[in-house]
C-alpha positions, 0 to 999 in steps of 0.5 A: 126087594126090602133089604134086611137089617141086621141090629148090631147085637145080631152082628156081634154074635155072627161074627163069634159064631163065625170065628168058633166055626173058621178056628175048626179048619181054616189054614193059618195064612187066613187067621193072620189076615184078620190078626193083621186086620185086628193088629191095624184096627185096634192101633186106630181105635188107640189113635181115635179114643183121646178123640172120643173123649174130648169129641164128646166128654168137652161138649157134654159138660158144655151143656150141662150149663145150659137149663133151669139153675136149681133143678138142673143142678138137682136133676144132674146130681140125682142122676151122678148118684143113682149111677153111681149107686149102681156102679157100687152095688155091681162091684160088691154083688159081683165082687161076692158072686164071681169067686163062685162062678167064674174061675181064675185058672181057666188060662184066659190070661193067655187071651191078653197076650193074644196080640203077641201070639205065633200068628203074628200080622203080615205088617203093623203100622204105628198109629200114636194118638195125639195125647194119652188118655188121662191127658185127654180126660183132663182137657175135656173137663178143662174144656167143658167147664170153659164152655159152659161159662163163656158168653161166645158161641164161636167155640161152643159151635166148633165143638158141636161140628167136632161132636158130629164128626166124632159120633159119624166117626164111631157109626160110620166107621168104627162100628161097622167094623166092630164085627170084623175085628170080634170075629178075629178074636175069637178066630185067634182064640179058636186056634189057641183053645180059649173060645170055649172058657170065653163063651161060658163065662160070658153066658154066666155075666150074662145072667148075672147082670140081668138079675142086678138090673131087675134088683136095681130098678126094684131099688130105685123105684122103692126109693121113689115109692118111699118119696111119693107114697105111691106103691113101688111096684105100680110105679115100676109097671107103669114105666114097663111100656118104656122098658119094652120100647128101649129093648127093641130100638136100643136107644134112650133117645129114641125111647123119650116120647114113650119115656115122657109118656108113662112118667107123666102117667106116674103122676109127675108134673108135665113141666117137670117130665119134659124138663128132666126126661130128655136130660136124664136119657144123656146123664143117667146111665145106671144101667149102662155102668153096672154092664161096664163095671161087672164085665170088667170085672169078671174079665179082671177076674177070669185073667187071674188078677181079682178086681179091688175095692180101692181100684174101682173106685176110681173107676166108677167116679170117673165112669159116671161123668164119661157116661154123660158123653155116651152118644145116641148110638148103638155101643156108644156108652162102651166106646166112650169108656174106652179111655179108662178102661185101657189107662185105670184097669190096663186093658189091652187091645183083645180085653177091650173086644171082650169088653165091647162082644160082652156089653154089645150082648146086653145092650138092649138090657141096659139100655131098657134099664137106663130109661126106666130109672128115668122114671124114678128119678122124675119122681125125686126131682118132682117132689123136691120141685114141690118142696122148693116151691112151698118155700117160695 
């Protein structure tokens, strides 16, 4: 018989419909297994997130050394821009719109002591990392700029085997386990009243980032209209077979052949598709940020702490250069922000499963959104190819 598959969003909400209907009825012995699960999972993902980031972060920069000079330069900075941009616009739309649709005293700043509550683990055991996050973020960037200027490939190919390890880490062993720890949560939020308050603001963000993701790329693909002359919204329909695929395989790599595809049918040069499609499916992750920026927020929100200019805007710029280190997984753009999300907004181990439910329920929209704006951005690198060549 065909084994069934089941995607990793249909396993996330599994495991929250689960843990609403066991919080109806189960003895509080079989609620502190999973705390004690929880309490054990969430101090070996603190041990593992200075391990992501330089697994993944030192690599990454690594290679953005390697290419085509000039348009490399051009390419990644558009990328770095236009997620920035998306970071940005998320902050202020939701900044306007969560005070209207998410409330402040619902007692979801109880959720965030849900690690110290009544049902405490059977037994806990300490997990230090090797290094705080910050210090980890530090290194990578050290690192990754090492690699991309050194002539030697002994280290460059250590930190390749590293990567590898790192990302057979997150697919084998933290993502499977993902659900495990989601159904915890929400079973220990069942048995303290707060499921309910959860699931409703999710529902709202829920709509709300899919209304900025349309507007994001109705902004992008302006400004590329802008750039090639061409109509905007027939650039924007020719890349929907792309948004289609990435909906169903939730993956930007998987994604390119049909990415490469529909921008070469926009009218970018074949050279330049093949140049920028691929590098952009790593480095640009519009879509992937503005989830991780407004699901932050409103968790901030909903904690009774309102989010701030001054403090995302950090966040956002350092947001932008942790995507590139985003893995070809399911789930791995929010693994990889992890680190910031715990050292710069102070998120805690049952924040951060919120964080992960949250973006997980809209992963294939983000992703979709990530490799449409690939689209536009081929079209900027393209006209600028064009221009430098004129000079030339």
């Amino acid at each position: 018989m065909k084994k069934i598959q089941v995607s990793l969003l249909g396993k996330v909400v599994i495991a929250i419909l689960a843990g609403v209907a066991c919080g109806q009825f189960v003895p509080e012995g079989f609620t502190r297994l999973f705390v004690t699960f929880n309490s054990l999972f969430a101090n070996f993902l603190s041990f593992s997130i200075p391990l992501i980031i330089v697994g993944l972060v030192a690599p990454a920069i690594g290679e953005l050394g390697k290419g085509a000079g000039k348009l490399l330069a051009i390419t990644t900075l558009l990328a770095y821009g236009s997620t920035l941009f998306s970071g940005f616009f998320t902050f202020l739309s939701c900044d306007a719109l969560f005070p209207f649709l998410l409330s402040p005293h619902t007692g979801l700043q109880t959720v965030e002591g849900l690690e110290n509550s009544s049902l405490a683990p059977y037994f806990t055991i300490d997990m230090p990392p090797l290094m705080d996050v910050m210090g980890a973020l530090l290194l990578s960037f050290i690192l990754g700029m090492g690699l991309s200027h050194i002539q030697g490939h002994t280290l460059k190919e250590g930190f390749a085997d590293f990567k590898d390890i790192i990302i057979r880490l997150i697919e084998a062993v933290i993502i499977p386990l993902l659900p495990i720890h989601i159904f915890g949560i929400f079973l220990n939020m069942t048995v303290s009243g707060q499921v309910f308050t959860v699931i409703a603001m999710f529902l709202k963000v829920i709509l709300v980032i899919f209304v900025l993701h349309v507007l994001l790329l109705l902004i992008q693909f302006s400004v590329a209209g802008i750039v090639s002359r061409k109509n905007p919204l027939r650039l924007l329909r020719t890349m929907l077979p792309a948004y289609a695929t990435a909906l169903g395989t939730q993956s930007s790599a998987a994604t390119i052949p049909v990415t490469l595809a529909q921008t070469i049918q926009n009218g970018v040069r074949q050279n330049i598709a093949i140049f920028t499609i691929p590098l952009c499916a790593t480095i640009h992750l519009a879509g992937s940020t503005m989830k991780i920026v407004a699901c932050s927020m409103a968790i901030l929100f909903m904690t009774g702490e309102p989010p701030t200019l001054l403090q995302f805007t950090g966040f956002i710029f350092m947001l932008g250069i942790t995507m590139v280190a985003a893995p070809g997984v399911p789930g791995g753009a929010i693994m990889a922000a992890l680190g910031i999300l715990q050292s710069m907004l102070g998120f805690g181990e049952t924040l951060q499963a919120l964080m992960i439910a949250l973006y997980i329920a809209m992963d294939s929209f983000g992703t979709a959104c990530n490799v449409t704006g690939d689209g536009a951005i081929a079209i900027w690198v393209d006209k600028i190819a064009e221009k430098m060549e004129r000079k030339l």
